[in-house]
N, C-alpha and C positions, 0 to 999 in steps of 0.2 A: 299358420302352421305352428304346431305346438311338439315338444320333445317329447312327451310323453302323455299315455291317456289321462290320467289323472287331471293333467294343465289342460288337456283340450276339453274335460269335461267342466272344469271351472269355469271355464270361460266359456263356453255353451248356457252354463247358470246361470252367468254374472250379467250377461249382454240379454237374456229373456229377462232378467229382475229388473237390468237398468232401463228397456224398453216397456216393462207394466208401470215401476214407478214414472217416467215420463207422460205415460199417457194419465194415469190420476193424478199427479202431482201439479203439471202443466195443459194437459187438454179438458182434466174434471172428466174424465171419460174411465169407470170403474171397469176391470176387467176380472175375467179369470185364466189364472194360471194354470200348465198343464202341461201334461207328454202328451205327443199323436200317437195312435196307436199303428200300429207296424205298416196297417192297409193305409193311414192317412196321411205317414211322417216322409220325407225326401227321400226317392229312390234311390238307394245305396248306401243310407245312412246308418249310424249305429243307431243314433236316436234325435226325434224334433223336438222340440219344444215349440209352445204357442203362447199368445195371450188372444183370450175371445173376449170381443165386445158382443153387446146385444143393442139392435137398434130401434128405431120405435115402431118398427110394424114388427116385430118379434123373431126378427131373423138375426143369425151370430154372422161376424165378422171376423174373418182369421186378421187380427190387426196388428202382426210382429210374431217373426218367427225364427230360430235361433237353433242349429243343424250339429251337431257332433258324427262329422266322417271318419271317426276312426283312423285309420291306414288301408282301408281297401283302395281309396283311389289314390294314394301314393303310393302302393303297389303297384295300380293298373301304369302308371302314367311314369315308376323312379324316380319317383320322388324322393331325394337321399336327403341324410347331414351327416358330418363328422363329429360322432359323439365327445363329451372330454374323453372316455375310455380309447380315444383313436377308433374307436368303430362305424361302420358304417350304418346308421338305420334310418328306419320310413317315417316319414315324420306324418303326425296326428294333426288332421285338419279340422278344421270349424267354419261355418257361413252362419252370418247372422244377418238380417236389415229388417227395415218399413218402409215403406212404399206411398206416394202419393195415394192411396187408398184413404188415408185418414184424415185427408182432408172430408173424402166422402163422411167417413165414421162422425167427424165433429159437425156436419150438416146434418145429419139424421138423427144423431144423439141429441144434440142442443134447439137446433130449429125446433119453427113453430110456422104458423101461417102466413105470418108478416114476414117472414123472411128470414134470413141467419143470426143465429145468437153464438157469439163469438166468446171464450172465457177470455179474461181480460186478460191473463200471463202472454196469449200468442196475438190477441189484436194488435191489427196492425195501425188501428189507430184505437184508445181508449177512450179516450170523451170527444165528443164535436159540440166546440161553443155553438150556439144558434142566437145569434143576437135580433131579438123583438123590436120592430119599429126601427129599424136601423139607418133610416134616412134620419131620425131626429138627431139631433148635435150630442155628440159625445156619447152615443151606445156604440157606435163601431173602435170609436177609441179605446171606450173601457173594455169589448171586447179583446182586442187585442192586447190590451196593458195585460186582460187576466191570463191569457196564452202565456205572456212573458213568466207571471206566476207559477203557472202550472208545467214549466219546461220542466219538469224530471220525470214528466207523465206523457206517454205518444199522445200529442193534443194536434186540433186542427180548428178552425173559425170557418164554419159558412157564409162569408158574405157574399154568395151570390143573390141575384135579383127575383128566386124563386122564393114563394110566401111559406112561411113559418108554417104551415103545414106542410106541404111537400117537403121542408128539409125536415118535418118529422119523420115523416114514411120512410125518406131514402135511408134516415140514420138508423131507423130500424131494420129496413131492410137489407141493410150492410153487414145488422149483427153490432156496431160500436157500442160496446158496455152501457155507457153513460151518455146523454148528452147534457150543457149545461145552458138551460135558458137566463139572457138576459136583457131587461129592457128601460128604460126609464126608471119607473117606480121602484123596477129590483137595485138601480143605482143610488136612489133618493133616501130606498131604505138599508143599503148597506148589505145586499142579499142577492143571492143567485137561486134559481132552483137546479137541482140536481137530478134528471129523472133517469132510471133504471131500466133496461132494455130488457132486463127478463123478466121485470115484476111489473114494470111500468110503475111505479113508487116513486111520488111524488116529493124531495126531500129541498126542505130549506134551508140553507144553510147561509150564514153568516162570510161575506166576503173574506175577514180577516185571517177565516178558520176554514178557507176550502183546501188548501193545500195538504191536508191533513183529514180531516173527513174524507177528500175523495179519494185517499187512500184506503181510508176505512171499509167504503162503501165498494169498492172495487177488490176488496177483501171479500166482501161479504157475499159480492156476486161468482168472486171464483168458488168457496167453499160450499156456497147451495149452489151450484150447478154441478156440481160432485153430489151433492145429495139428493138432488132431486134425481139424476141418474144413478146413483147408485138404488136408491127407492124404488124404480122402474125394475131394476134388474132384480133385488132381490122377491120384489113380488109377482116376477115372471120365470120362476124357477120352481118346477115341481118335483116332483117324488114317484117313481114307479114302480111295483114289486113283479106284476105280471106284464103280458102283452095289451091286454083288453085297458089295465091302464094307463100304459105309455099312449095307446091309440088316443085316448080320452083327453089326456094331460095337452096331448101336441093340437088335436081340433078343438079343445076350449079352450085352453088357455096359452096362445104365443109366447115363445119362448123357449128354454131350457127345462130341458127333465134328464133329472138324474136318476141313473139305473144300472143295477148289477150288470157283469160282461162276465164270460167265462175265458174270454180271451180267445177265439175261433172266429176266424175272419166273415165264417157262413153266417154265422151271425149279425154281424155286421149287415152284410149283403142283403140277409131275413128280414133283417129290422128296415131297413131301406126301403125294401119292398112291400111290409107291409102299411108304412105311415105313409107313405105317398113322396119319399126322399127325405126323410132326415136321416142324417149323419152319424156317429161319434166325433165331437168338438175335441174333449183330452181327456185325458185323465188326469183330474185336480191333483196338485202337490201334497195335500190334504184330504184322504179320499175320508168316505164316512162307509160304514156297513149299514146299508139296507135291508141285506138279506143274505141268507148262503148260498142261493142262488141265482143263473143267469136269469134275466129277466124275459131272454126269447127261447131257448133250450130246456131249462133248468137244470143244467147241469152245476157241477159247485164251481160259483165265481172265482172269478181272478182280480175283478178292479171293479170300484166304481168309474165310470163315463160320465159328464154330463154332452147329451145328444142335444141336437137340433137340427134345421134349417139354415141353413147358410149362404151364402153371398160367393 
C-alpha cells in the first residue's frame, strides 16, 4: 500500500525491472519488457506490467508480472490512512511476484537432450568431482583433498560404485555446470580436467590453478548461456506491416512478431482468430514505429505490440 499514485507507480517500475534484471543477470534467461494491454493486464488494475521470455519451441512465457491497483480496490474494500494533513485517504495499492513457472522457463530455455543445463549463479551444485579409477590408492583422497580446495564453490565428489560413465550422464543430466575429472596420471601430472555441461569442452588445467580457472570457466558458461539465449530470441523476433504478414511471420518463423495496434480490443480478438491464437505479449518500454497503421484494421496506431503464442 503506497500514499500516493506516483509511489505506487514506482514501485510497480522498480519490482518489473528488478524481476527482468534477475532473470538475465542470474537465470542468463533474456527477456522483454513491457505494459499488458487493457484486454491482458489484471482485472481492476490501472495498469500490468510484464517481462516475456521465449522458449525453444517458440512460445512466450508471461515469467513476472508486476500490477499498479490504483485506489479502486481500496475504495471497494476502505481501505483508509491518516494523512500527515490529518486527512483521511485511499491508499494506492501494488502486486508484484514470480512464480515457480521459471523453473519451467530455465528447463526450456537452457536444456538440451541430455538433460538440464543449469547457469551456474542458481546450481545447486557447480562442479561434481568424478574421480577415475578410484579404487587405486590415493585418487579418492586426492579427490576429496580437491573438494577441500574448492569449498568457496557448491562442490560435491561422486564416490559412488557407478562407472565413470554413468556419473557422466547423471551429471549431465542434473544440468551441474562443470564436472571435474580426476585420476591417476591427472595426479602424477599435476592436472585435472575440467569439462563444461554446455559445450562439453574439454579444459586442462593445472591443480595449483583450479581454484581460479574454475571461476573463470563458470564465468564463461553463465555469460554464453545469456547469449546463446539471447541469440535465440533476437533471431525469433519478426516485423509485420499487414495481416497476410503477421500470418506468415507466426507459421514460418516461431516466435515474436512485432506489429502496429490501434489500440481496440477487436482487434486483439481479430488477430487471435485469424493466426490460430496468438496473443498481444506487451507493449515494449521502447516501442519502434513500424508504420501509421494497425496492422489488422488500418486504422492510425496507437502502440507497437510484440504478439505471440504463449504458455
Amino acid at each position: 500500500a503506497h500514499a500516493t499514485a506516483e509511489q505506487a507507480e514506482e514501485r510497480t517500475e522498480l519490482m518489473l525491472n528488478l524481476y527482468a534484471d534477475f532473470c538475465e543477470e542470474v537465470l542468463a534467461m533474456p527477456v522483454v519488457r513491457g505494459k499488458k494491454t487493457d484486454k491482458e493486464k489484471f482485472a481492476g488494475a490501472e495498469a500490468t506490467y510484464t517481462i516475456e521470455a521465449l522458449m525453444h519451441d517458440g512460445k512466450a512465457l508471461q515469467s513476472g508480472t508486476s500490477h499498479n491497483f490504483g485506489d479502486g480496490f481500496a475504495k471497494a474494500f476502505e481501505i483508509q490512512y491518516l494523512d500527515k494533513d490529518n486527512q483521511l485517504k485511499y491508499v494506492h495499492q501494488t502486486s508484484w511476484g514470480m512464480t515457480t513457472r521459471l523453473i519451467g522457463a530455465i528447463i526450456m530455455v537452457h536444456g538440451d537432450d541430455n538433460g538440464l543445463v543449469l547457469p551456474p549463479r542458481i546450481a545447486p551444485v557447480q562442479v561434481m568431482i568424478v574421480p577415475i579409477q578410484q579404487n587405486k590408492e590415493g585418487v579418492l583422497d586426492k579427490a576429496y583433498e580437491l573438494k577441500e580446495v574448492l569449498s568457496g564453490f557448491k562442490v560435491k565428489v561422486d564416490d559412488s560404485d557407478k562407472s565413470p560413465g554413468w556419473k557422466f550422464s547423471e551429471q549431465e543430466m542434473l544440468g551441474i555446470p562443470t564436472r571435474i575429472e580426476i585420476g591417476p596420471k591427472d595426479i602424477e601430472n599435476g592436472q585435472v580436467v575440467v569439462v563444461r555441461r554446455d559445450t562439453r569442452e574439454k579444459i586442462v588445467v593445472a591443480i595449483d590453478e583450479i581454484t581460479t580457472k574454475l571461476g573463470e570457466i563458470l564465468e564463461t558458461i553463465q555469460a554464453d548461456l545469456y547469449a546463446k539465449a539471447k541469440a535465440f530470441l533476437d533471431d525469433h523476433i519478426s516485423s509485420a506491416v499487414t495481416m497476410d504478414e503477421m500470418k506468415d511471420a507466426v507459421s514460418e518463423k516461431k516466435g515474436f512478431v512485432k506489429a502496429m495496434w490501434c489500440g481496440d480490443e477487436a482487434c486483439e480478438d481479430e488477430i487471435k482468430a485469424q493466426t490460430g491464437g496468438v496473443t498481444s505479449r506487451c507493449i515494449p518500454m521502447e516501442e519502434e514505429h513500424l508504420s501509421d497503421v494497425c496492422v489488422c484494421c488500418g486504422k492510425p496506431a496507437k502502440h507497437m505490440v510484440y504478439w505471440g503464442r504463449a504458455y
